[in-house]
N, C-alpha and C positions, 0 to 999 in steps of 0.2 A: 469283658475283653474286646480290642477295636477288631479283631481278628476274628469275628462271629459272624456266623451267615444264618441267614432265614432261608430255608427251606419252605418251597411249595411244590402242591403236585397240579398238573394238571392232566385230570382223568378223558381223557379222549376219545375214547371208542370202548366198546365192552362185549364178550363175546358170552352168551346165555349158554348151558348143556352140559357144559364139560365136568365131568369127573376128577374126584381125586384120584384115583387110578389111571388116568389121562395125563397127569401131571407131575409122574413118578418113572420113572423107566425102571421096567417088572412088575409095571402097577402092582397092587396092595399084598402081595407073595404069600396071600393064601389068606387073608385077612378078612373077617365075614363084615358086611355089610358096606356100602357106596355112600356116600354123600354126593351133591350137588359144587363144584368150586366158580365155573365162570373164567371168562379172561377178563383182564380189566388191561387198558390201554395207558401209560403214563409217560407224558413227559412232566422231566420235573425242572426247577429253575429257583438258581441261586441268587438269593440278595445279597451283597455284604462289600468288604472292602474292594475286593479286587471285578466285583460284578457289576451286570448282568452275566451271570451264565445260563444257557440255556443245554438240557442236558436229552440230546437228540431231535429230533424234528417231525415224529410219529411218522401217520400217515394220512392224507387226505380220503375225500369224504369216496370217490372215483376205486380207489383203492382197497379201502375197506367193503365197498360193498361188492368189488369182486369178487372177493373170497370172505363175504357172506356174514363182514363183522356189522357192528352199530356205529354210525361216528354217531357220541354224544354233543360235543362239545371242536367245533374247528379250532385247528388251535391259532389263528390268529385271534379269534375271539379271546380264547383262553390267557394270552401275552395278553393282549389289551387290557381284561379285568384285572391284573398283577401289574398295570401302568409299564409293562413291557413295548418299548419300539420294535417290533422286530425290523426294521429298515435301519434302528439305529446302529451309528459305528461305534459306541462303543459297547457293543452286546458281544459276548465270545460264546461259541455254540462247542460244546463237547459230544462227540459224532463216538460213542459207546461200542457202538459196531454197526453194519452198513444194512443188516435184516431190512424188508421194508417197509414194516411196523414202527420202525426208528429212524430212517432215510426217507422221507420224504417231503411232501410240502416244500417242490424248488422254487416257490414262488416266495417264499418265508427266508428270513434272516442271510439273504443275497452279499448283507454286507459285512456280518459276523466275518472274524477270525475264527478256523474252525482248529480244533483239535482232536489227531487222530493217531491211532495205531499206526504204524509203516505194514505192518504184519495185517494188520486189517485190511490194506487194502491193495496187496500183493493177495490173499487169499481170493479175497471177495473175486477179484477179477480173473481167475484162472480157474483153482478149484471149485471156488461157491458158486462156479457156474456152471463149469465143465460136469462134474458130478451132477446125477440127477435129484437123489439124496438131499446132498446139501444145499440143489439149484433151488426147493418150494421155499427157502428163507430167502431169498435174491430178487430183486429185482433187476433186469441191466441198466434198464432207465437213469438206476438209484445211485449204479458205480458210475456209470459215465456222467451223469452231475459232478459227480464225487473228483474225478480224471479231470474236466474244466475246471474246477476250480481250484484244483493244488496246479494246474499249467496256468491259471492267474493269479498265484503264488497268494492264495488265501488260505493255504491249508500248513500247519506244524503237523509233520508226520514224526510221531515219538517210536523212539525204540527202548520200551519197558515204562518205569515208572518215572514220575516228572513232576516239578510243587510247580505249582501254576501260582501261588503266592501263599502270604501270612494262613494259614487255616483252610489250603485248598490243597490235594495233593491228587493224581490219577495214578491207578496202577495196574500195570496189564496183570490179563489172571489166565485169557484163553478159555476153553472148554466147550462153551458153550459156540464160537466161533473160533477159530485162531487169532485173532486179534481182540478179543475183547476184553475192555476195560472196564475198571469199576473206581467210584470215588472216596477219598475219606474227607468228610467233612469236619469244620470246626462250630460247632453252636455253642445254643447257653446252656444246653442240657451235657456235652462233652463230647468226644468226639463219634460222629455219625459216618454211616458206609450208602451210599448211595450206591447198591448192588445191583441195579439192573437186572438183566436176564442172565446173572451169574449166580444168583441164587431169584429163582424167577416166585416162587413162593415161601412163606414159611415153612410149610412141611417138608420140603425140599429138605433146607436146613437141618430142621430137627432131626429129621430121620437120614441125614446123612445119604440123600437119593438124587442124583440128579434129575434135571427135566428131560424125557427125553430125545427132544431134537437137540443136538448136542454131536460136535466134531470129535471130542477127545475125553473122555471118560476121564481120566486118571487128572489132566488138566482141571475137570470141572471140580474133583473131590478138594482138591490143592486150592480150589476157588473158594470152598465153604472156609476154611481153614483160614484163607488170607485175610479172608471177610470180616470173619471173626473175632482175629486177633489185633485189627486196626480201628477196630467199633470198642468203646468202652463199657459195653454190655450188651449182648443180643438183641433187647427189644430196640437197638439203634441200629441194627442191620437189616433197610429196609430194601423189601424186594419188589422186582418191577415189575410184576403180574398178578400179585395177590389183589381180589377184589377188599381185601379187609385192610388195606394201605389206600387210607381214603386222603381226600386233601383235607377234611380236616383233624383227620389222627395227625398228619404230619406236621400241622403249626402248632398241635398238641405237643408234639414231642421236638421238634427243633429249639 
């Protein structure tokens, strides 16, 4: 089908330590023994009819090691080995939600058309600040990039779900911020969820447990479910922090 995308990931940064009990909100509810899980850092980026898209902007190397993560891989590097411009116009950047894991690198794809939540960035800039809580996912740096460039009229601010074209669709789900979004894609394998940090691990999923930094509980559960039911089988609902969503499971499976 001409309406097929190739999916890739590029693994960017990566955090060593962390528990699956870390990545469950109630951690493991009485459950005997711990594993090891990790963060793993992705931006991912679509090839296909209506592409390049680029799906968030991670974070630079500055930022990561503030709060103590790895950059593996900068991601202009990472667009360049995928024959990615980021300079180029016609690259479209999908801004997922404005965390600063996912908003950053303002020096990257300056000339993208971006795509965002309206709700993303009414929260981001009021609550996700104002609260302290919610302020360790924010950067202000991240919004007010964000603020310039929809007043240089680069930015589609969506209100809900939206087909960006043939085999590409976005659809807000919230939970995990209030504005965030997740993707349903079209491959060769049928259709795929690029779930971001709406389902941030597979255990998540299965176990039906949100992560827990998360705005709205009852939004996140409504997320697995969306996730779900728009992926033509679970192992196509791929999440955006599992170390085991490697780049190359994904050209595996796209």
């Amino acid at each position: 089908m001409n309406d097929c995308y190739e999916i890739h990931a590029i693994r960017y940064g990566y955090l060593a330590g962390r528990t699956l009990s870390q990545v469950l909100i109630g951690g493991l509810a009485g459950e005997q023994g711990e594993r090891q899980v990790g963060v793993a850092y992705h931006v991912f980026v679509l090839k296909g009819p209506g592409g390049p898209f680029v799906f968030d902007t991670g974070a630079d190397r500055a930022a990561m090691q503030a709060r103590g993560r790895d950059l593996t891989v900068p991601l202009g590097e990472g667009l360049a080995e995928l024959g990615v411009d980021p300079a180029g116009a016609g690259v479209a950047l999908v801004q997922t939600h404005l965390h600063w894991d996912h908003a950053g690198n303002h020096d990257l794809l300056g000339a993208a058309r971006v795509h965002l939540q309206r709700r993303e960035m009414a929260y981001a800039a009021t609550r996700g600040l104002a609260d302290p809580w919610l302020r360790a996912g924010y950067d202000a740096a991240d919004i007010a990039r964000m603020a310039a460039r929809i007043a240089a009229g680069q930015v589609a601010l969506h209100d809900g779900d939206v087909v960006l074209g043939p085999g590409l669709s976005l659809h807000h789900v919230g939970g995990h911020t209030d504005g965030l979004m997740l993707a349903r894609v079209r491959t060769r394998r049928g259709w795929m969820v690029l779930a971001g940090d709406a389902v941030a691990y597979r255990e998540n999923l299965a176990r039906r447990t949100p992560f827990p930094h998360l705005f709205h509980v009852g939004d996140a559960l409504a997320a697995f479910d969306r996730a779900r039911a728009l992926a033509d089988h679970a192992a196509l609902v791929i999440p955006g922090h599992d170390p085991e969503i490697t780049p190359e499971l994904i050209t595996r499976l796209d």
